[in-house]
N, C-alpha and C positions, 0 to 999 in steps of 0.2 A: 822579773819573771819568776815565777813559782814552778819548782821543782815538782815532779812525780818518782818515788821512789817504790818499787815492789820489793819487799822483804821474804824471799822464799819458802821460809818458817818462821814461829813465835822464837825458836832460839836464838834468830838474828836480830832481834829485838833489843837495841842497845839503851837502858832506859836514862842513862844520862843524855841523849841525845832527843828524846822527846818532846823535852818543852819548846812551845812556839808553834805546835807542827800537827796537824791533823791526820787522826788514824782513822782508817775504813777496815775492818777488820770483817775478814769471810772466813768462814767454813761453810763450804756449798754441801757437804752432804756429812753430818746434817745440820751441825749447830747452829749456825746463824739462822740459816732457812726455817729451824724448823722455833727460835725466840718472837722470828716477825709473825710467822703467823699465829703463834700463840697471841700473841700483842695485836694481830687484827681481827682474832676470834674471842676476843672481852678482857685479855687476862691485864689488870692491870699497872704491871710490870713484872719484869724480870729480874732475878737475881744469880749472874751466874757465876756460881760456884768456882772454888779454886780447885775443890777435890771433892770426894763423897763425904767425908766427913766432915767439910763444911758445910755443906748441904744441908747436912741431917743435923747439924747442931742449929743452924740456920731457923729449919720448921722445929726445930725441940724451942723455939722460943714464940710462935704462931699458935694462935686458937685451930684448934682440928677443923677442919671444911673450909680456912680460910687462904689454904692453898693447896698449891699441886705440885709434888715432889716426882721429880723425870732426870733421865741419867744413863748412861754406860759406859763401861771403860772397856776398852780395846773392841768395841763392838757390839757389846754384851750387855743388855739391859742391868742395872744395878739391884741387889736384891731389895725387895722393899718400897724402889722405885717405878714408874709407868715409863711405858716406851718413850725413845725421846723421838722418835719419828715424827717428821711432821705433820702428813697424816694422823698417825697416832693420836696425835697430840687434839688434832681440829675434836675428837672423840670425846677426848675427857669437857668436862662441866669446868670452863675456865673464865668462863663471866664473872667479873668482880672477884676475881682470883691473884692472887701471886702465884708466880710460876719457880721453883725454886730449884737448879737445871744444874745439872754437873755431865760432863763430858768427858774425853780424854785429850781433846786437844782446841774447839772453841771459845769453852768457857776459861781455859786455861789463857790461850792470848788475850781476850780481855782483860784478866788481870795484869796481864802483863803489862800492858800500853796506859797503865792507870795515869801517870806523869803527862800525857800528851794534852797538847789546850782542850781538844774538842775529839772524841770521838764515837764511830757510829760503827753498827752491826750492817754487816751488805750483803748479800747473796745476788744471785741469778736473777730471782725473783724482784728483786726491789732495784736493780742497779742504779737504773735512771732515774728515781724519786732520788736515791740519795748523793747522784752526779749533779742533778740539778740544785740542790740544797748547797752539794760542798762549793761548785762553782759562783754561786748565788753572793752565798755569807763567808767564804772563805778564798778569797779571790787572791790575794796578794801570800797565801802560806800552801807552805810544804805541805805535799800531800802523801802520807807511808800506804801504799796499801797493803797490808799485812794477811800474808797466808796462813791459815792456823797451821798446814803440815799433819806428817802421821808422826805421832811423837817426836825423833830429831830429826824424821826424814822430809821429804819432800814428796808433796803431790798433785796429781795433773788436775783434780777438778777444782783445785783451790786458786791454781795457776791460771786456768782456762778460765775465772771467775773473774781474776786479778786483769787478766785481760779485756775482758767486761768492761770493768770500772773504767780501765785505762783509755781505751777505746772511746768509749762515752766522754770520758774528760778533754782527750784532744778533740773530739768533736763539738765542744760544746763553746771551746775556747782555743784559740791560736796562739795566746801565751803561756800555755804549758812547755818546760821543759823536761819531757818523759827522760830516765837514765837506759843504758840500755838492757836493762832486764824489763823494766818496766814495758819498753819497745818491745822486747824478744816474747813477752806475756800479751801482747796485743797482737803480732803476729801469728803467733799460737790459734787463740782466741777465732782471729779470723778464718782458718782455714779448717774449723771444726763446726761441725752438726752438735747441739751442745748435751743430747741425749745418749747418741754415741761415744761422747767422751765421757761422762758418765757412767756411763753404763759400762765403761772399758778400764773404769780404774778400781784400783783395789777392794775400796768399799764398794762399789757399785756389782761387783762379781760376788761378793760376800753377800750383799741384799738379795740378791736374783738367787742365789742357793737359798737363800730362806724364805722364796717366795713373795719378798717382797722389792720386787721389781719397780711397783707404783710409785713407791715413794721416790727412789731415784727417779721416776720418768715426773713426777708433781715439781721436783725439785731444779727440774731441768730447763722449769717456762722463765720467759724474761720478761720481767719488768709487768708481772701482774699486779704488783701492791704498788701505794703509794705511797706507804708507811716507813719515815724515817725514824730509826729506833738511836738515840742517845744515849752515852753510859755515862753515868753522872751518881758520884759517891757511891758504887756499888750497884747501882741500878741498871738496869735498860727502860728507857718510856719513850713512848710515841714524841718526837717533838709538836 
């Protein structure tokens, strides 16, 4: 039987314990959400960053027009950088683009989980395209789903996300065994409206003071893409 484990932040991230084990890594608002759909609005993959200054050393090595540099930390668009909003993002010219993306807590767990056999970017929006992949090809291994967190804390839409995934994965297969965080993220999960809960966490009060309410409420649909996004040597691509 294969385990389901939720990781409540990137800093519980143990990377000796990685190999063997599949990671689904979310940040519901914004960072995963907002790589898929870059990745289903042309952009040819993604590269995310471990900070801004990898970033920007990243495209100092890129022909000009040959991509798109997006980013913020603590909230705050990066200077230099395009919004990293999802929306935002659908905006810019990202056809046949790299997308070269720094966060303050997304792109940061993706590097982290670099050591794991296989893993995949998840949001709200993709849940089920990449439950039904993980269950598919990854039937017999551990499954981390990993929170990105607000720096070392904890937060509810990454949880309510993590419950998602979990949710979808006991439905999809009766030999999972969820741990009970995992369980307590799926309980969560069920008894929320997922725009409401959104819209009630930290970032999501922070977007609605700056008017941008939408993208939390874009960020909040389920299972509109079918796009499973793989990180593979530093990348994210569509598998």
């Amino acid at each position: 039987m294969a385990r389901i484990h939720v990781l409540l932040n990137k800093e519980h991230v143990d990377p000796g314990r990685l190999p063997g084990k599949v990671a689904i890594v979310l940040d519901v608002v914004f960072a995963t959400t907002s790589m898929i759909i870059a990745l289903e609005h042309g952009a040819t993959d993604v590269i995310p960053a471990a900070n801004a200054e990898a970033a920007v050393q990243e495209a100092a090595q890129r022909v000009e027009g040959s991509f798109i540099l997006a980013g913020e930390l603590n909230t705050e668009t990066l200077p230099g950088f395009v919004d990293p909003w999802p929306k935002a993002l659908v905006a810019q010219q990202l056809q046949g683009k790299t997308l070269i993306y720094s966060t303050t807590n997304g792109t940061v767990a993706l590097n982290r989980v670099q050591r794991a056999s296989n893993i995949y970017a998840a949001a709200l929006i993709n849940g089920a395209a990449v439950v039904a992949h993980v269950s598919r090809h990854h039937a017999d291994e551990t499954v981390l789903v990993v929170c990105s967190g607000s720096g070392p804390g904890f937060n509810i839409e990454d949880f309510y996300g993590a419950g998602y995934i979990v949710s979808l994965l006991l439905a999809a297969r009766d030999d999972y065994r969820p741990t009970d965080a995992a369980l307590a993220a799926a309980m969560f999960h069920d008894r929320w409206d997922p725009v409401e809960c959104l819209r009630r966490s930290r970032v999501g009060r922070i977007m609605a003071a700056r008017a941008l309410d939408d993208e939390v409420v874009f960020s909040a649909q389920k299972s509109i893409s079918v796009l499973v996004p793989e990180f593979i040597a530093g990348r994210l691509r569509p598998i």
